[in-house]
C-alpha positions as CSV (number, residue, x, y, z in Angstrom):
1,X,-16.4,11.7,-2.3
2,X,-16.0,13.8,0.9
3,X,-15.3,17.3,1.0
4,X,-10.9,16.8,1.2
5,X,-11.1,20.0,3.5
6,X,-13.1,18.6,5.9
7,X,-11.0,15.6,6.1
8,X,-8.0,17.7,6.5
9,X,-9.2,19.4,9.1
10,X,-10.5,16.8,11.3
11,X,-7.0,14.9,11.0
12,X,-5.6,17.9,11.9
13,X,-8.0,17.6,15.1
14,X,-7.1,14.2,16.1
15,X,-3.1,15.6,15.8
16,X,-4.0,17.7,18.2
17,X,-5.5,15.4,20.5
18,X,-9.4,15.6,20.2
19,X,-9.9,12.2,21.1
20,X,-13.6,12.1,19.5
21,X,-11.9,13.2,15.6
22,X,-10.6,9.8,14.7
23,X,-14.6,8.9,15.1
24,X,-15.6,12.0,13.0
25,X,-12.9,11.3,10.1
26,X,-13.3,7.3,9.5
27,X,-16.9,8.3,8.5
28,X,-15.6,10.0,5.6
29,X,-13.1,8.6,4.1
30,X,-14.3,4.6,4.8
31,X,-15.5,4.3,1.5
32,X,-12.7,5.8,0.0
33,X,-10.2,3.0,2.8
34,X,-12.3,0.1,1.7
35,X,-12.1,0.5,-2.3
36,X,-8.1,0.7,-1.7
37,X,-8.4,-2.2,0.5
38,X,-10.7,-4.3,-1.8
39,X,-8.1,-3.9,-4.6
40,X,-5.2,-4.9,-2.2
41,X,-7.6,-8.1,-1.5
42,X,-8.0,-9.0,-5.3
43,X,-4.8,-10.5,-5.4
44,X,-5.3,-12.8,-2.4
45,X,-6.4,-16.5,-2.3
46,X,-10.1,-16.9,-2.0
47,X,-10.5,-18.4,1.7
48,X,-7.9,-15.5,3.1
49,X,-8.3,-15.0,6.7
50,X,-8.3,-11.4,6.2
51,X,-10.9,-9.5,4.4
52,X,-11.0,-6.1,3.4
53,X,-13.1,-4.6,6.0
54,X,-10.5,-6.3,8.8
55,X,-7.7,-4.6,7.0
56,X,-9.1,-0.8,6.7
57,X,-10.1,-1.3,10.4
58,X,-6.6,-2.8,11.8
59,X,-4.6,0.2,9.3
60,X,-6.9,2.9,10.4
61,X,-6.2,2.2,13.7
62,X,-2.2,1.8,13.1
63,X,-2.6,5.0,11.3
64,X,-5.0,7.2,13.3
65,X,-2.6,6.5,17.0
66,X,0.0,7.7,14.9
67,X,1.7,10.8,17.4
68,X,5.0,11.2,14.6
69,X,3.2,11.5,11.4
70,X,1.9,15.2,10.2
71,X,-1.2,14.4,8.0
72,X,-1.2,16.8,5.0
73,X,-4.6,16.5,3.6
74,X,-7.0,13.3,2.4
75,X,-4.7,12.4,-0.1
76,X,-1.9,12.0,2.3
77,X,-3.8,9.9,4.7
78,X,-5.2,7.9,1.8
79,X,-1.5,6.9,0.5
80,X,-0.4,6.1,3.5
81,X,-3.1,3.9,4.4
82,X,-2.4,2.5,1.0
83,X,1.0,1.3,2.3
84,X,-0.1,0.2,5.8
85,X,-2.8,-2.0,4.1
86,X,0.1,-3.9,2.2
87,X,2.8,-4.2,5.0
88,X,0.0,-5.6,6.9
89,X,-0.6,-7.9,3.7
90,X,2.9,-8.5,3.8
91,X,3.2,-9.2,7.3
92,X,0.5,-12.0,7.3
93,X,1.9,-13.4,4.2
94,X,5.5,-13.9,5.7
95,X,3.6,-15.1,8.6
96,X,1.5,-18.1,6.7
97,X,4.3,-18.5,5.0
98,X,6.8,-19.0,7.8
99,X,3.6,-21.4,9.4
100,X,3.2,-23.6,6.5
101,X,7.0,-24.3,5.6
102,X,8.3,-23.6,9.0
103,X,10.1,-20.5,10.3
104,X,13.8,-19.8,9.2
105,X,12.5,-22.2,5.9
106,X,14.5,-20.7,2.7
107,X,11.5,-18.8,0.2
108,X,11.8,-19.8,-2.8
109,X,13.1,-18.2,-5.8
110,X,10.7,-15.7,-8.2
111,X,9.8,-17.5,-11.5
112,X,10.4,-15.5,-14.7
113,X,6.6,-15.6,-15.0
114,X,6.2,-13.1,-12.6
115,X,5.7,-9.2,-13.1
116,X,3.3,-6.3,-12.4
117,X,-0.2,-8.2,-13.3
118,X,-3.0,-5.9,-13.9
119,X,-5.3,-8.2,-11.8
120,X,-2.7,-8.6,-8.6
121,X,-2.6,-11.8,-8.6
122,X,0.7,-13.4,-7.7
123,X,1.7,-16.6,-5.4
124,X,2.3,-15.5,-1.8
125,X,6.5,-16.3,-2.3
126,X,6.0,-13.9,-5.6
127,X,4.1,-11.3,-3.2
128,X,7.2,-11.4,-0.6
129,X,9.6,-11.2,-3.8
130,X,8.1,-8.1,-4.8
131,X,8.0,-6.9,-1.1
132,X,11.4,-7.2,-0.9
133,X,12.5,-5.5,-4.5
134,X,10.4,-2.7,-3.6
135,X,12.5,-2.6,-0.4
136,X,15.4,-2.2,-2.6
137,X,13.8,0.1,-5.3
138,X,13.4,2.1,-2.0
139,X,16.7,2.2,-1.4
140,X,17.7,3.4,-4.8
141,X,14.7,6.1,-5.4
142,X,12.2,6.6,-2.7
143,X,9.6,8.3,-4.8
144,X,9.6,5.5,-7.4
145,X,8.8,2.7,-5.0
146,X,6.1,4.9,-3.4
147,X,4.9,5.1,-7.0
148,X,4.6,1.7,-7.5
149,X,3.0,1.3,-3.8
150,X,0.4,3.5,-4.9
151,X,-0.2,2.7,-8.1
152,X,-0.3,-1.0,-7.7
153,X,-1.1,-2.0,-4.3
154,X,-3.2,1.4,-3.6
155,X,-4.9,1.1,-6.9
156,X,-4.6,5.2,-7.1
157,X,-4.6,6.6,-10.8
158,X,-1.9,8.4,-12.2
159,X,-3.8,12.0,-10.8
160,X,-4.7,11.0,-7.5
161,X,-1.3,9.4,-7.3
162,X,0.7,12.3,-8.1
163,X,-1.6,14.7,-6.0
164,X,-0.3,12.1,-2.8
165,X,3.3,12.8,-4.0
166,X,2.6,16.5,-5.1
167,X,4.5,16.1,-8.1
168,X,3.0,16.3,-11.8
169,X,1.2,13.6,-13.3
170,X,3.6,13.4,-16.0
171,X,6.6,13.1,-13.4
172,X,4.7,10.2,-11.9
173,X,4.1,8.5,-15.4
174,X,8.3,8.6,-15.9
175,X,9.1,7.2,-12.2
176,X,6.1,4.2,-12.9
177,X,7.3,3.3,-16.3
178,X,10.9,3.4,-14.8
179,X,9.9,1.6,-11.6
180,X,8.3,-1.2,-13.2
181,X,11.0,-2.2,-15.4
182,X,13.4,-2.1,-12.5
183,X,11.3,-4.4,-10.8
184,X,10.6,-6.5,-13.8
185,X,14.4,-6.7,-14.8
186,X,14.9,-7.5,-10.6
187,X,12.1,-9.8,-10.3
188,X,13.3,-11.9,-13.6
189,X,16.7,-12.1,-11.8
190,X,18.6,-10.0,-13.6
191,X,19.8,-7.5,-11.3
């Protein structure tokens, strides 16, 4: 792992406008972008047209033009990658989706089956379903649905999770435990 400083300060360099830092920084953290992205992969059908290396490159670039956002530190950048990589996912699901059954098609409705699997594998209708409770989660309590974003698309543990959110670990443990039996209760239809 990098020295989080260094990171820091070189995002802070390509806020400013040095045009050569976003070359500087993705050396550091790609290993770091790639491990996140490989676990957002392990979810996906075998002969996806995306693969992991694609997605750190198109959400690096997404992220590093970004003029609005004020990166914080490596941990910041890291989580918010996280959640670029998956509305990217996200996007080219709905996408193939829409291609396959044609646009405007209905999607079809979640199976009780479905819930938080520890190996992130879930149909591509079950993956849109879960986009679109965690919308709503959102709505109710931002922090818990970034929880869940990093925690189970971003693959972050419980410490490197709550050091993105600067709250406590044990804080983090109550919103994931509460987050994923909203979205369990949600995705089984009973909301």
């Amino acid at each position: 792992m990098t020295d989080p400083g260094s990171v820091t300060a070189l995002l802070a360099e390509v806020r400013a406008g040095r045009k050569d830092a976003a070359e500087d920084v993705l050396p550091l953290i790609y290993a770091e972008l790639h491990r996140i992205a490989e676990r957002h992969m392990r979810g996906e059908r075998a002969n996806h047209t995306l693969q992991a290396t694609s997605l750190v490159h198109d959400a690096f670039l997404k992220l590093i033009n970004q003029t609005r956002v004020e990166w914080q530190d490596r941990a910041h950048f890291l989580a918010v990658a996280s959640q670029a990589m998956r509305r990217l996912l996200v996007d080219h699901a709905r996408a193939r989706l829409a291609a396959r059954r044609g646009a405007g098609a209905p999607v079809l409705p979640m199976t009780d089956s479905v819930t938080l699997a520890a190996d992130h594998s879930v149909p591509i209708e079950d993956l849109l379903a879960l986009d679109d409770a965690l919308d709503e989660l959102a709505a109710l309590d931002a922090r818990q649905a970034r929880v869940v974003e990093l925690r189970y698309f971003g693959g972050l543990e419980i410490e490197e999770a709550a050091e993105a959110l600067s709250i406590s670990p044990a804080t983090l443990k109550r919103d994931w435990a509460m987050a994923r039996a909203w979205l369990h209760r949600r995705l089984a239809g009973a909301s």
